[in-house]
TIFI-641545 format. One record per residue (C-alpha): chain; residue in three letters; residue number from 1; x, y, z. Coordinates in steps of 0.2 Angstrom, whole numbers, plus 5000, padded with zeros to 4 digits. Each point is the difference from the previous one (the first is absolute). Layout:
<sites>
+-------+------+------+------+------+------+
: chain : resn : resi :   px :   py :   pz :
+-------+------+------+------+------+------+
:     A :  Ala :  NUM :    X :    Y :    Z :
...
+-------+------+------+------+------+------+
</sites>
This chain:
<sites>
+-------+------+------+------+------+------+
: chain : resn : resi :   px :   py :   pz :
+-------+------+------+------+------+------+
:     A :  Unk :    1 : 5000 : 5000 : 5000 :
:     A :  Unk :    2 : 5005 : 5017 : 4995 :
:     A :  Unk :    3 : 5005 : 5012 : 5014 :
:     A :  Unk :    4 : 4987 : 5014 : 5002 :
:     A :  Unk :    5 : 5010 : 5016 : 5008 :
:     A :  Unk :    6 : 4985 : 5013 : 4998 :
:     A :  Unk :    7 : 4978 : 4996 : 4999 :
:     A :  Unk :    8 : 5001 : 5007 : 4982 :
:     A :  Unk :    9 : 5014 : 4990 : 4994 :
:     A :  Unk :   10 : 4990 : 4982 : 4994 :
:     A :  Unk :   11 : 5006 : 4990 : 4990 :
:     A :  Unk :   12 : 4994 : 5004 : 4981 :
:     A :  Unk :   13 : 5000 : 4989 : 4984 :
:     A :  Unk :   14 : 5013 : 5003 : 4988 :
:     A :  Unk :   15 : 4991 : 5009 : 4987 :
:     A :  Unk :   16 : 4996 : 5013 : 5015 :
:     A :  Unk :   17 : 5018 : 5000 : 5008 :
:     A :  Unk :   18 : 5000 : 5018 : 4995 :
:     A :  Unk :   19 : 4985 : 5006 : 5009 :
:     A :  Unk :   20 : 5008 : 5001 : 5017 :
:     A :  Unk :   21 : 4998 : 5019 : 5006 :
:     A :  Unk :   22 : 4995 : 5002 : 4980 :
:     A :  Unk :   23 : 5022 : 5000 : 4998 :
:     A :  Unk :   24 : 5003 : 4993 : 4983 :
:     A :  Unk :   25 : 5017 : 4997 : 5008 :
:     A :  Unk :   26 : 4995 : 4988 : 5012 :
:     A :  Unk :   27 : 5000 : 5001 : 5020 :
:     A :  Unk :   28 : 5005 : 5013 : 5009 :
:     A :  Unk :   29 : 5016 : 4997 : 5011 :
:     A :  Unk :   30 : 4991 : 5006 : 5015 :
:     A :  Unk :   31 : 5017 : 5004 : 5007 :
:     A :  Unk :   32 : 5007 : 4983 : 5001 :
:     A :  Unk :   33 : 5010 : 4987 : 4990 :
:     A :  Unk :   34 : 5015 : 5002 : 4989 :
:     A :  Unk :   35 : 4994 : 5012 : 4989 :
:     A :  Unk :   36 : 4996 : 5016 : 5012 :
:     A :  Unk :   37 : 5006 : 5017 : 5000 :
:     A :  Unk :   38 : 5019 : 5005 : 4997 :
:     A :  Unk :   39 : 5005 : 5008 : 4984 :
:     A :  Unk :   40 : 5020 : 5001 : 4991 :
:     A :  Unk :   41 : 5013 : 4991 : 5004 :
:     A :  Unk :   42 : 5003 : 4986 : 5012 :
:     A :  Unk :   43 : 5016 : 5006 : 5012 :
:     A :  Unk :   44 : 5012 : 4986 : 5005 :
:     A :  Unk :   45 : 5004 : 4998 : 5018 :
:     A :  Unk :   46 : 5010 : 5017 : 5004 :
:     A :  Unk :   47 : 4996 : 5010 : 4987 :
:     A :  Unk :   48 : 4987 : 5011 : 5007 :
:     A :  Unk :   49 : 5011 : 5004 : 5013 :
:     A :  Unk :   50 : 5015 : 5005 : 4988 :
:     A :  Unk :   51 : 4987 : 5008 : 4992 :
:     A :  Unk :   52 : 4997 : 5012 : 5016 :
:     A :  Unk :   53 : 5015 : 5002 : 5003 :
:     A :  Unk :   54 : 5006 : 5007 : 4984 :
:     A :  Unk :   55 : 4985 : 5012 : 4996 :
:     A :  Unk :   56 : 5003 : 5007 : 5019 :
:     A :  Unk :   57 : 5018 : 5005 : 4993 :
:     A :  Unk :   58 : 4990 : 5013 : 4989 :
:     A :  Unk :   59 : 4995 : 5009 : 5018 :
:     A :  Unk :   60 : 4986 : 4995 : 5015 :
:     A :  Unk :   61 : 4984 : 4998 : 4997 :
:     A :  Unk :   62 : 4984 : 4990 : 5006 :
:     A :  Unk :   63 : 4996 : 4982 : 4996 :
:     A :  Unk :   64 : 4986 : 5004 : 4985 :
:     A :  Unk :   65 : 5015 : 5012 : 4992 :
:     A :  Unk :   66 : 5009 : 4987 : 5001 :
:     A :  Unk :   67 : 4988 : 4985 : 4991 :
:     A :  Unk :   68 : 4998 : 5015 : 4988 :
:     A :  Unk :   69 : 5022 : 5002 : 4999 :
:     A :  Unk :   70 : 5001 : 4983 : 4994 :
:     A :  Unk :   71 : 4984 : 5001 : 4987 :
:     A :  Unk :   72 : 5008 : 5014 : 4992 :
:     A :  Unk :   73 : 5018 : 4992 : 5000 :
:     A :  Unk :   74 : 4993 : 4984 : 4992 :
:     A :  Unk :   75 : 4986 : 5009 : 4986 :
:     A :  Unk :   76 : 4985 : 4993 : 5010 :
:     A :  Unk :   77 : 5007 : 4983 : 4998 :
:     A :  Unk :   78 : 5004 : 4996 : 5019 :
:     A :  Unk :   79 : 4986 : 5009 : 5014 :
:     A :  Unk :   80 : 5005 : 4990 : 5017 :
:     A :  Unk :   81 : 4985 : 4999 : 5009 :
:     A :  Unk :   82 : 4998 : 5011 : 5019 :
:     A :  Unk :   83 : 5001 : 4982 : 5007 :
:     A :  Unk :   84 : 5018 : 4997 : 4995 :
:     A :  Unk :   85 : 5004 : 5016 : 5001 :
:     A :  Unk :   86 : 4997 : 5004 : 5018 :
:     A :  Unk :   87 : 5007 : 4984 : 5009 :
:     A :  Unk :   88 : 5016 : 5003 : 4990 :
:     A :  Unk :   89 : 5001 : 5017 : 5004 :
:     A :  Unk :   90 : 4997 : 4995 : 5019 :
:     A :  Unk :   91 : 5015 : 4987 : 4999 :
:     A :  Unk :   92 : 5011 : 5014 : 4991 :
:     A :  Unk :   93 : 4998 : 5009 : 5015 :
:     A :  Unk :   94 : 5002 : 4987 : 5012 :
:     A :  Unk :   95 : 5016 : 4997 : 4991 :
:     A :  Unk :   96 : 5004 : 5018 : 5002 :
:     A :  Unk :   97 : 5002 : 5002 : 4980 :
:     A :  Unk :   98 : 4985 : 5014 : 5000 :
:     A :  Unk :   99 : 4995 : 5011 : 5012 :
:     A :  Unk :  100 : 4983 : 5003 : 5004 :
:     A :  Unk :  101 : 4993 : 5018 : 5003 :
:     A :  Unk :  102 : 4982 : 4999 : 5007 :
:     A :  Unk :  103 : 4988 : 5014 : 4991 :
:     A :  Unk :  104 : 4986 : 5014 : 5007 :
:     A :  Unk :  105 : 4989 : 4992 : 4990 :
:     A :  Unk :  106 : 5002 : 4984 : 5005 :
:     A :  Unk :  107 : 5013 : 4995 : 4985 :
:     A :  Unk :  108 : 5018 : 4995 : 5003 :
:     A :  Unk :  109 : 5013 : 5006 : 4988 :
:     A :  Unk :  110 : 5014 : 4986 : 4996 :
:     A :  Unk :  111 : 5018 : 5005 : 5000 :
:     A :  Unk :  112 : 5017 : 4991 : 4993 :
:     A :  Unk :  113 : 5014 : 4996 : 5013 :
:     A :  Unk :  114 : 5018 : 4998 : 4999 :
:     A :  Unk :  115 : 4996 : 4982 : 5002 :
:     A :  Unk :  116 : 4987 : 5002 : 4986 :
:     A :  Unk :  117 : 5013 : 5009 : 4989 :
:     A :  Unk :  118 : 5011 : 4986 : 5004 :
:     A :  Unk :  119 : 4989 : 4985 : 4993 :
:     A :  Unk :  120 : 4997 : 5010 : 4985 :
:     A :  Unk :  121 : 5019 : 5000 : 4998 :
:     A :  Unk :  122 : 5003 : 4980 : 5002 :
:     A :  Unk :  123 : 4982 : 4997 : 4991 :
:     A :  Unk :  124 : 5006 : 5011 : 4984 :
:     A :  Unk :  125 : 4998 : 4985 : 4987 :
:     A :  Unk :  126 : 4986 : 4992 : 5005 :
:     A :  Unk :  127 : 4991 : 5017 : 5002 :
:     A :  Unk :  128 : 5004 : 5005 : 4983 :
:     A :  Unk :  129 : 4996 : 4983 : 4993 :
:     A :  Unk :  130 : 4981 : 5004 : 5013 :
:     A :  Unk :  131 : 5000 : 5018 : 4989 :
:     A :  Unk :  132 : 5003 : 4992 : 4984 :
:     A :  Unk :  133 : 4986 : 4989 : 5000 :
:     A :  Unk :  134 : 4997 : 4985 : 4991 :
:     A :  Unk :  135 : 5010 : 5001 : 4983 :
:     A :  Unk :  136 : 5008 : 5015 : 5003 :
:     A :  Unk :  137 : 4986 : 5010 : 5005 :
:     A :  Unk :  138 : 4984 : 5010 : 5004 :
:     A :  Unk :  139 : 4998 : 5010 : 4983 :
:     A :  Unk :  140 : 4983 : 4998 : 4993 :
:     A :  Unk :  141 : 4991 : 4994 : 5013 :
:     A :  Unk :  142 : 4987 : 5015 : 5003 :
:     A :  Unk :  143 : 4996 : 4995 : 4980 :
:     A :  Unk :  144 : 4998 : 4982 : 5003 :
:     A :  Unk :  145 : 4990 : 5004 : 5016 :
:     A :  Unk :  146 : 4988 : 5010 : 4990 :
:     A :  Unk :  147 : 4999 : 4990 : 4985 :
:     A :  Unk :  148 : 4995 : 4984 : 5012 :
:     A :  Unk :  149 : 4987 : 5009 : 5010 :
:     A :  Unk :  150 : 4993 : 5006 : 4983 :
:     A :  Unk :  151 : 4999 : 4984 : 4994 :
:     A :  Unk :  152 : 4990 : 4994 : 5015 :
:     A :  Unk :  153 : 4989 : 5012 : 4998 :
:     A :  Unk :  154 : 4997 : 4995 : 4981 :
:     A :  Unk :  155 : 4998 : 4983 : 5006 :
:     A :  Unk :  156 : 4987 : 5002 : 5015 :
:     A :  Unk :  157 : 4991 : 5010 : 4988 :
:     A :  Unk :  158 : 4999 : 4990 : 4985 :
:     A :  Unk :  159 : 4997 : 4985 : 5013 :
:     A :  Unk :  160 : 4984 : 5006 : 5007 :
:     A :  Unk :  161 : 4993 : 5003 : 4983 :
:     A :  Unk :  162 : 5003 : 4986 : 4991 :
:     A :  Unk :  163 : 4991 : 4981 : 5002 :
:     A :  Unk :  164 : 5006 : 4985 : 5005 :
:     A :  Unk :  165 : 5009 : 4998 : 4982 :
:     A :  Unk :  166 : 5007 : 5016 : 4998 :
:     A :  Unk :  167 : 5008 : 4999 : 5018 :
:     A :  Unk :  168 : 5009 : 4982 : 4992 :
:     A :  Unk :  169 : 5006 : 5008 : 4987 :
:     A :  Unk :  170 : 5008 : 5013 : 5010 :
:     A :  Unk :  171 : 5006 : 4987 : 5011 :
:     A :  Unk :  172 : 5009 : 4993 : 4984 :
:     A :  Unk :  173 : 5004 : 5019 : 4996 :
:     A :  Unk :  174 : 5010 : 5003 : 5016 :
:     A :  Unk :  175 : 5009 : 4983 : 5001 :
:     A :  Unk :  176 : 5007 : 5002 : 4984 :
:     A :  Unk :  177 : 5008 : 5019 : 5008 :
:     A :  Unk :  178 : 5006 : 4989 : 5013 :
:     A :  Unk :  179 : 5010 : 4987 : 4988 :
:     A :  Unk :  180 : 5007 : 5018 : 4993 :
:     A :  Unk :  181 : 5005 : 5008 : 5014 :
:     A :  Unk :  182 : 5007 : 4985 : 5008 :
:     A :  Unk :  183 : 5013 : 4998 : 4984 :
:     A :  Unk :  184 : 5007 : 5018 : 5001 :
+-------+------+------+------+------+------+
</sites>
């Protein structure tokens, strides 16, 4: 028997698969499973605190300058999420590589240490190789980012239009793009 996680969520013949919350792409995620949230790139273990460490070499600045440090650096590629980025930056400063400054507001401003300034020294490669990206770098991301989320859009649209055989045939449509992009 199929697991029901919500009332609304029944199990539906195949010809109706699509009728769940009238979403022509299927179930929502309802927050769980492997296809959830998140957006870019996957950081390897380290990397987002490299990442920290060199964009507080440009000056201090609060965690959400920071997050929005290392998008810019990367061309919207690489967003690391506020629940990466404020344990690490917690760890930093229990390391005493940043310092902390608590804000009026309510903020804390993040600032590089002699410590800090050190790693960034002994880490040098492997942060340029972090700032490079994957095959020598970030250019054209924003551009991709766009083009993709354009596409999507195309394709929800057409999707909720179409019947049951125009949805295959954009179903064939989008796995033959896939067997192209997959050879470049």
């Amino acid at each position: 028997m199929r697991f029901i996680h919500h009332p609304h969520c029944t199990p539906e013949p195949e010809e109706h698969r699509y009728r769940h919350h009238e979403n022509p792409w299927g179930p929502p995620h309802h927050g769980h499973g492997p296809r959830g949230g998140g957006r870019g790139m996957r950081a390897r273990r380290g990397d987002v605190r490299l990442a920290l460490l060199s964009v507080l070499e440009e000056g201090p600045a609060n965690g959400y300058g920071l997050i929005k440090r290392i998008e810019e650096r990367t061309d919207g590629m690489w967003k690391t999420s506020p629940g990466s980025t404020y344990p690490t930056l917690a760890q930093l400063v229990d390391e005493g590589m940043v310092s902390a400054s608590p804000q009026e507001n309510g903020g804390t401003i993040y600032t590089l240490t002699d410590s800090g300034r050190e790693t960034l020294h002994n880490e040098a490669a492997r942060i340029a190789e972090l700032w490079n990206g994957p095959r020598g770098g970030y250019e054209g991301g924003a551009e991709l980012r766009e083009a993709v989320g354009q596409l999507k859009q195309s394709l929800r649209a057409a999707a909720m239009r179409l019947d049951r055989q125009g949805r295959l045939r954009l179903v064939d449509m989008i796995k033959s793009l896939q067997e192209e992009v997959e050879k470049l």
